[in-house]
C-alpha positions in Angstrom: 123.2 40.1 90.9 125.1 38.0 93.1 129.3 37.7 93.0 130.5 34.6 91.3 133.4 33.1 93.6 136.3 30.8 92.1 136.0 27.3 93.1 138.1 24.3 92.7 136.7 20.3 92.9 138.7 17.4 92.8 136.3 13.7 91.8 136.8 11.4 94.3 137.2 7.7 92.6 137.6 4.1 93.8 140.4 2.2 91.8 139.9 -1.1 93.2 143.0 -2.7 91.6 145.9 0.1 91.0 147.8 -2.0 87.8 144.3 -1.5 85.9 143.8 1.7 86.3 139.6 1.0 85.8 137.8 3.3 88.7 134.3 4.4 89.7 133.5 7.9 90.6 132.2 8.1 94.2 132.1 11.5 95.7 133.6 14.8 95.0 135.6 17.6 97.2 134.5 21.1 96.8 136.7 24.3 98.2 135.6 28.0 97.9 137.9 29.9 99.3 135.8 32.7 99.7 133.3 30.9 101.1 135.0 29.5 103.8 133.7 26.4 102.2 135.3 23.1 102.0 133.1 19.7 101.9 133.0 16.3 100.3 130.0 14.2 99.3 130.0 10.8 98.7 127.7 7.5 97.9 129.1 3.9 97.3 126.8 1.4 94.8 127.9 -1.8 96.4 126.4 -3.4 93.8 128.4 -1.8 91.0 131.8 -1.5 93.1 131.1 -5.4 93.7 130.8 -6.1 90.0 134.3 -3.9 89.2 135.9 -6.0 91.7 134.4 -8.8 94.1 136.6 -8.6 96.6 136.2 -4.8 97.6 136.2 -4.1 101.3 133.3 -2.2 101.5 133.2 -1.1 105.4 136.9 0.1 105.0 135.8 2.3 101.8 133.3 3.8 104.1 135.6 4.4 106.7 138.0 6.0 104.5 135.4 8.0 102.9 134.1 9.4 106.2 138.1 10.4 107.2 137.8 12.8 103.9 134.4 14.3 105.9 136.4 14.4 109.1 139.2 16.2 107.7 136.8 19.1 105.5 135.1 19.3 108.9 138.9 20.5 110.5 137.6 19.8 113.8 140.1 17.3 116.1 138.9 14.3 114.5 140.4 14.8 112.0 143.8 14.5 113.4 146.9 16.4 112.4 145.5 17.3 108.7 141.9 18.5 109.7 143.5 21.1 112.1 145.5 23.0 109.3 144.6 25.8 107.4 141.4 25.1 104.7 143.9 25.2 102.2 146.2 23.0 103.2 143.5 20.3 103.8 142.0 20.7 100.2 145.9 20.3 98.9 145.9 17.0 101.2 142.8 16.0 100.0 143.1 16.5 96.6 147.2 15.4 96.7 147.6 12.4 94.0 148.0 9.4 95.8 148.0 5.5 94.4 146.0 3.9 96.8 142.3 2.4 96.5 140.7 5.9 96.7 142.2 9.1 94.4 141.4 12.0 92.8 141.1 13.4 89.6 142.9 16.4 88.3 141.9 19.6 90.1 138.9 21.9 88.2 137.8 25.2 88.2 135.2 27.3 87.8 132.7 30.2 89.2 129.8 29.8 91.7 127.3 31.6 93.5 126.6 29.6 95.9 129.0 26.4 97.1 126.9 24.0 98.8 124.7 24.0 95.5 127.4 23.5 92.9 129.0 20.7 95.3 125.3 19.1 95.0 125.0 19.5 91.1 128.3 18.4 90.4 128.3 15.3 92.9 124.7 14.9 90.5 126.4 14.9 87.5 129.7 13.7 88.1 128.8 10.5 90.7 125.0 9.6 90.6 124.8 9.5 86.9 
């Protein structure tokens, strides 16, 4: 039997107008620790982030979206954060902030393999 390994996901959710505090989920940040693993999936549905609020900058969402990517990646584009410790980039990503994209609360739990349970969750927790 394979070892479990403890795992911590943060939601990743569009809150087009802060004051209402109404939000879509859109992606999800995964870190494994022992896995060396730390990545984010994503998907915007224009048509449903249109409907929540029609004024949404959807190009700029994107871009933000991909910065998260950049900064799992911790290569140079992602400047000054994707260059630090995996750690400290999951802390940065997962940091509350009150801006147009946030997190949820933190999560735990045990996997055997990362990129699997970043898939099922982004399944369960995004596209459904």
């Amino acid at each position: 039997m394979q070892e479990k390994h403890l795992f911590e996901y943060a939601v990743i959710r569009v809150v087009p107008r802060v004051e209402r505090e109404e939000f879509m989920n859109v992606g999800v940040i995964l870190y494994c620790p022992k896995q060396g693993f730390l990545q984010t999936k994503f998907m915007l549905d224009e048509s449903r982030l249109s409907a929540l609020y029609s004024k949404i900058n959807i190009g700029e969402l994107y871009e933000r979206l991909r910065a998260f990517e950049k900064v799992c990646a911790g290569k140079k584009e992602g400047g000054v954060i994707g260059q630090l410790p995996i750690a400290s980039r999951f802390r940065w990503l997962a940091a509350n902030r009150s801006t147009i994209l946030q997190t949820s609360p933190l999560h735990t739990g045990f996997c055997q393999d990362a990129n699997e349970t970043l898939s099922r969750l982004f399944t369960q927790l995004v596209e459904k």
